[in-house]
N, C-alpha and C positions, 0 to 999 in steps of 0.2 A: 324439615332440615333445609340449609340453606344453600343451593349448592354453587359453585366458583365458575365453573363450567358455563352454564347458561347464562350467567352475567356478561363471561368473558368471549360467548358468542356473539354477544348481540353489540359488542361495544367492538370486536376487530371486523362484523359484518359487514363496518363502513370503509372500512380501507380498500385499497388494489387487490388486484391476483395474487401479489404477492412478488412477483418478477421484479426486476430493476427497469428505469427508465434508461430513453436512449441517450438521457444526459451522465444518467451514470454506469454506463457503459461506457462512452467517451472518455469520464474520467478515468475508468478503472484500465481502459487502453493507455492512456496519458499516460500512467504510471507504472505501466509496467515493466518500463527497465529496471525500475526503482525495488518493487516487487522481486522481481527474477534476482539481481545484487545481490540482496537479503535473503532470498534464498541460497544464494549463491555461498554468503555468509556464513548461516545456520550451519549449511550443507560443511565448512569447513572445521565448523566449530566441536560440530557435534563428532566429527570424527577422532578429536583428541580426547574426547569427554574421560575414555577408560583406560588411556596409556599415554605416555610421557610426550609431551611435543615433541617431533623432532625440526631437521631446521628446514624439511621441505614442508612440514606442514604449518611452522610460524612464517614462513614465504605465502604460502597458499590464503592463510589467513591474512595476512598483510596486504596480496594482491587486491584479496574479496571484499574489504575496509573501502580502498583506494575506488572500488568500481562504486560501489554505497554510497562514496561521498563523493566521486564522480555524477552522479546519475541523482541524487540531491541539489547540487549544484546545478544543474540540465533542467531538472524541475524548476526548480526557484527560478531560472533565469526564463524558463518559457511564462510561468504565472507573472510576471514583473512584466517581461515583454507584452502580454497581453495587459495587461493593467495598465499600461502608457500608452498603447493605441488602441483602447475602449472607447466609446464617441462618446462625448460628452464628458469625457474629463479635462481636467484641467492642465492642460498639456503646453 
């Protein structure tokens, strides 16, 4: 019998530990307002999930939108900003 197991040791035996590097740890720092927003989000969303919105929580919701596309906008503008004073571009 053939089994999946053994094949599938010997083909991830070549990879890492398994951790993240310290480049995407950077990233995953980078983003974390952007993360925490979205949670922030979720976090409003899901509280209406089993009863009626009321208007402090389409506020709540509204705010946690505005910080998402806040902190979107923050992102995009740091990756752009790094992208025009990269060396060697064409600037």
């Amino acid at each position: 019998m053939y089994f999946i197991g053994t094949v599938q040791a010997a083909v991830t035996a070549a990879e890492s530990d398994g951790g993240p590097t310290a480049a995407e740890l950077d990233a995953i720092e980078l983003e974390m307002p952007l993360i925490l927003a979205d949670v922030e989000l979720l976090d409003a969303q899901i509280m209406t999930i089993d009863r009626p919105a009321t208007e402090l929580d389409i506020r709540r919701i509204r705010r946690a939108r505005r910080r998402v596309l806040a902190a979107r906008r923050e992102l995009s503008n740091l990756s752009a900003a790094s992208t025009v004073t990269a060396p060697g571009g064409a600037a």
